[in-house]
N, C-alpha and C positions, 0 to 999 in steps of 0.2 A: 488494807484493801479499800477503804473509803476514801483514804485520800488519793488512791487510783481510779477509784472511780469517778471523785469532782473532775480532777486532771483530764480523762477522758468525756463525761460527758460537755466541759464547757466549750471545747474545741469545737465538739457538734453545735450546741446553741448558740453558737454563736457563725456557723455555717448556714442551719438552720433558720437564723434571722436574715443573712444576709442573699438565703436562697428566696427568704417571704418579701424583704425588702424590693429585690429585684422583680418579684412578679408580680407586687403590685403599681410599678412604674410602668410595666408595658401596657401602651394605649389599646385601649378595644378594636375588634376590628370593626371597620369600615361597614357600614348600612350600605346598601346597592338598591338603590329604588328607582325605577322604570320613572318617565313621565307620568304614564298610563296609570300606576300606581299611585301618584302623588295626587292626580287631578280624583281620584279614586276616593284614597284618604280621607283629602280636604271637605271633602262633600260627604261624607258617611259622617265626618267627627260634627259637620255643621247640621247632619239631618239627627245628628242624634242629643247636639246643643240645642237646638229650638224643631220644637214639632209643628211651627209654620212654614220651613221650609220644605217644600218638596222638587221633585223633579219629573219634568215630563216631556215629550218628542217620539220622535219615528224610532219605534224596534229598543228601548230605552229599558224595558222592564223587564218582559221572560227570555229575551233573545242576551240581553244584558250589554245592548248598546252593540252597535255598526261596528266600533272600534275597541269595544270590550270593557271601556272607562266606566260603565255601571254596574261592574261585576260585581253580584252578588248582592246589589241595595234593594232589588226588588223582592226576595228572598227574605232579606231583617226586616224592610219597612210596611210590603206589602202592596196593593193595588191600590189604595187609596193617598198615598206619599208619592209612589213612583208609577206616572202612569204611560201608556204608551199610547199614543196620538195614530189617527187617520193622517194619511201623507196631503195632509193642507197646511204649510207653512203658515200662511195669513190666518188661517182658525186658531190655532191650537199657541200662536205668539198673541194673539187677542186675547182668548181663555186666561193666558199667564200673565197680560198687561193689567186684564179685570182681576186678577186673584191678586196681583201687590197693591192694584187700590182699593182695594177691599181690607187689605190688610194682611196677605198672608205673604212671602217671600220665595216667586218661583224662582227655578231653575229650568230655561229654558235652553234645549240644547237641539241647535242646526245639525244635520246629519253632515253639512259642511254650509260653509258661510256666502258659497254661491246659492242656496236655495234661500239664505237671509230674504235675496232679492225678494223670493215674493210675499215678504210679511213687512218689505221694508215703511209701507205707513205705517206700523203697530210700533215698530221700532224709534222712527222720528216723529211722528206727528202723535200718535198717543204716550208712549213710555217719555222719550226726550225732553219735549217740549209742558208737558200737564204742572210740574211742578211750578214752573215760571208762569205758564198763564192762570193758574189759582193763586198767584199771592204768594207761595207757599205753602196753603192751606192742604195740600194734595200730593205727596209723595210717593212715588212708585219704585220701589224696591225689588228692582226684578234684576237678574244673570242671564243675559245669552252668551250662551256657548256650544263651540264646537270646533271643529278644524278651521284653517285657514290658509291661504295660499297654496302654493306650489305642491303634490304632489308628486305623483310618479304614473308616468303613463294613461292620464287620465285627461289628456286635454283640454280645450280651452275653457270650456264648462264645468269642469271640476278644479281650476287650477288659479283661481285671483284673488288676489290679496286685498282686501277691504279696511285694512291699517286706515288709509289716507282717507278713506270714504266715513268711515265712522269716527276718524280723529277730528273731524272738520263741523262735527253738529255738535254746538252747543247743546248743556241738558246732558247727556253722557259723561263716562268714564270708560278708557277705552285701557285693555292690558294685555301685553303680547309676552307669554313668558317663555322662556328657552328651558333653563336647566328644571331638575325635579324640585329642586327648591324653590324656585319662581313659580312652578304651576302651583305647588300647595298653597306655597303665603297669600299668593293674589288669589286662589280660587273663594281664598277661607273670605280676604277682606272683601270681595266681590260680595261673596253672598251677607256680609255684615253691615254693608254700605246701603244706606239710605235711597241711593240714588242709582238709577241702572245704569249698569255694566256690563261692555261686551267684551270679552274674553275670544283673546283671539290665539286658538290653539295651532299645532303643526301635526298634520298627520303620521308625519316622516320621524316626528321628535316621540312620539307615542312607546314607543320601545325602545328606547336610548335608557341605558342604567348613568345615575351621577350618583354620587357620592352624597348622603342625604345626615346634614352636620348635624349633633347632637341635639340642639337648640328647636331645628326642624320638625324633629319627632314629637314635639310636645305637642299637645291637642289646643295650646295657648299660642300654637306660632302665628303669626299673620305678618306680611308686606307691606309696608305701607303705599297705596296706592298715590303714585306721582312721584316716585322717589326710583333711580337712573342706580345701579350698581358697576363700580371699576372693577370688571375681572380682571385684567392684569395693568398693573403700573405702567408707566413709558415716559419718557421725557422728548421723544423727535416727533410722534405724529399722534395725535388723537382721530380713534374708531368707533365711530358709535353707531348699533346695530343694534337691532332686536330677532327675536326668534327665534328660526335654525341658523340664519347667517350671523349670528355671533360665533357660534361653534367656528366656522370658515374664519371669521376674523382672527379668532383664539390660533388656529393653526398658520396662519400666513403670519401672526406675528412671533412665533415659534418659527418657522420658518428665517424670517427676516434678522432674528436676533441671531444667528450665526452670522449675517452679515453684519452684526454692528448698530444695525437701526434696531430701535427699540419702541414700540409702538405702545401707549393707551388704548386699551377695549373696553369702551362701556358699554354695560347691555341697561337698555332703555327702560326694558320692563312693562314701564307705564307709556301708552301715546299720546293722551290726553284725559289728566292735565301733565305735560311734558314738564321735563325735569333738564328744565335749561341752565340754570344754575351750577350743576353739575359738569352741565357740558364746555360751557365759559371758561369755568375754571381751568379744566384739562386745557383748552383750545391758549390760555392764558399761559401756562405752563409750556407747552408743547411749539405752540405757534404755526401750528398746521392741523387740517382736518379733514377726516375722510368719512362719508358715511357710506352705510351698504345698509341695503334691502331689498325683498324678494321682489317687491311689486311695480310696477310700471314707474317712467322717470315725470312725466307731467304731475305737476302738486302734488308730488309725493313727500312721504317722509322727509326723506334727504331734504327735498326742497323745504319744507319749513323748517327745520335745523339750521340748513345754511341763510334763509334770511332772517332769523331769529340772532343767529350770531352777528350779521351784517347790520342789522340795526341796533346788537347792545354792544357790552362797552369790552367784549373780546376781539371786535374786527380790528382793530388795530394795534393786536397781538402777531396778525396774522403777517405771516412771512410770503405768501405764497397764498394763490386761490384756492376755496376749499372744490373737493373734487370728489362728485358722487357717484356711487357705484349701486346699480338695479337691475330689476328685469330689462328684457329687451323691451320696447315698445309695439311688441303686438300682440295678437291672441295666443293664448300657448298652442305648440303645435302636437302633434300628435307621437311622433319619429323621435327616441329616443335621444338621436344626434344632434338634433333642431334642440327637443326639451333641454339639453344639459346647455346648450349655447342663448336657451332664453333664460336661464337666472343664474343669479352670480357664482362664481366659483372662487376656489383659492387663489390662482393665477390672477383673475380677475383684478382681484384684491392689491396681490404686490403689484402689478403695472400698476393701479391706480395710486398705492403706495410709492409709489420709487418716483412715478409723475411728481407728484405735488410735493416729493424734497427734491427734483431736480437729480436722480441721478440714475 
């Protein structure tokens, strides 16, 4: 009987092992985390790493933020950490210009990046510029944040992209991120950075679930601020875009690759300090170049991409002119059918694609 019994149980243990084998090769599932959640995160794990950071603007604390991005911090941190602002833009970004030269690290969040406008001296002539006209001696440490661009149904007043306008002032750090792992790593290194940074969010992207990688989750993750990510590989055309128009890149060259072309999508991440290096390369590789962005085509993005590549050592890589793709050149209009034909779309994209290989 014993030795029917070894005979019988080794068959099991060794079933057994190769039932334990098997489940522990199967990968985890998948994180699903919203934009709105990541930008969430980032900012909770940095309010609860140093207690000189706080955050404050319009409806931010008991209402828990316009767009819901402060859920629940006013609740852990309290009225004195998270506070909610009187609707004066120019007040209350002055308040947070004097609290990072004082020493403490705001968090200063636009209910959208058109009201920027009216605190815009606090933003360049005091945050910007203080470091370089002290020496040194005077660093201001502060994050504006908040939506940016394009909308939905919200017109010309709620609907412009400020990319190009805050890429262009020395003194900043400018960060546009698309997926949920862009909003965390740049929110984290935003608020670690010595020097202010505007963060420039998408309304639209706010409830978008990505896939949030292992590495992500940690409370140690950060972005390195100026550094361009290749979401997809290509060898015919390179795509460089930031924001929500990477997503549209992402799919037009899905699209595209059933036909054969095979396109590079880099998302930017960072606007300034631009991550041209990156972009060379690709353009070097690929020998054509397309950019897309939300916002109007005069000195825009696209435009200092393509004369950044025309004056280094990729133009003469280039097979074919590069060829930018933007908003339309006017105010956004109000009418759905006008809004979709003022900023870029997928189509968009392949015509601008299949333009500049000529087919």
């Amino acid at each position: 009987m014993a030795v029917v019994a070894v005979l019988v149980r080794k068959p099991l243990e060794q079933v057994s092992g190769l039932l334990r084998r098997r489940f522990h090769r199967t990968a985890p599932a998948a994180l699903q985390v919203t934009v709105r959640e990541a930008i969430n995160q980032g900012m909770d794990e940095e309010l609860e790493r140093d207690e000189k950071v706080f955050l404050l603007g319009e409806e931010v604390a008991q209402y828990d933020g316009a767009y819901k991005v402060s859920r629940g911090l006013w609740k852990k941190y309290g009225d004195k950490r998270i506070i909610d602002t009187p609707i004066s833009e120019m007040g209350f970004a002055g308040i947070a210009v004097g609290a990072a030269m004082a020493g403490l690290r705001p968090i200063c969040e636009f209910m959208t990046f058109n009201f920027s406008m009216q605190a815009i001296d606090q933003v360049i002539n005091s945050a910007a510029k203080t470091y370089y006209m002290s020496g040194g001696l005077q660093s201001v440490p502060i994050v504006f944040r908040g939506p940016n661009g394009a909308s939905a149904g919200v017109a010309a007043q709620h609907s412009q992209c400020f990319a190009a306008w805050y890429g262009h002032c020395p003194g900043l750090k400018v960060v546009s991120p698309w997926s949920s792992e862009d909003a965390k790593g740049l929110i984290k290194s935003a608020i670690r950075d010595n020097n202010p940074v505007v963060v420039l969010e998408n309304e639209l992207m706010y409830g978008v679930p990505f896939e949030l990688p292992s590495e992500a989750q940690s409370k140690d993750f950060l972005i390195p601020i100026g550094k361009a990510k290749i979401e997809r590989q290509g060898t015919h055309v390179t795509i460089v875009a930031h924001s929500r128009p990477v997503g549209h890149c992402l799919e037009a060259a899905t699209v595209l690759s059933k036909e054969g072309i095979e396109c590079e999508v880099i998302n930017l991440r960072t606007i300034r300090p631009m991550d041209i290096e990156t972009i060379e390369g690709s353009v070097m590789k690929t020998n054509h170049l397309v950019t897309v962005e939300g916002g109007w085509p005069q000195f825009g993005v696209g435009a200092e991409i393509c004369a950044r590549i025309m004056e280094g050592p990729a133009f003469n890589f280039l097979d074919a002119p590069a060829v930018r793709v933007t908003g339309a050149d006017v105010p956004m209009p109000y009418a759905k059918i006008l809004e979709d034909n003022s900023v870029p779309q997928v189509k968009d994209i392949i015509f601008a694609i299949k333009k500049t290989l000529n087919i």
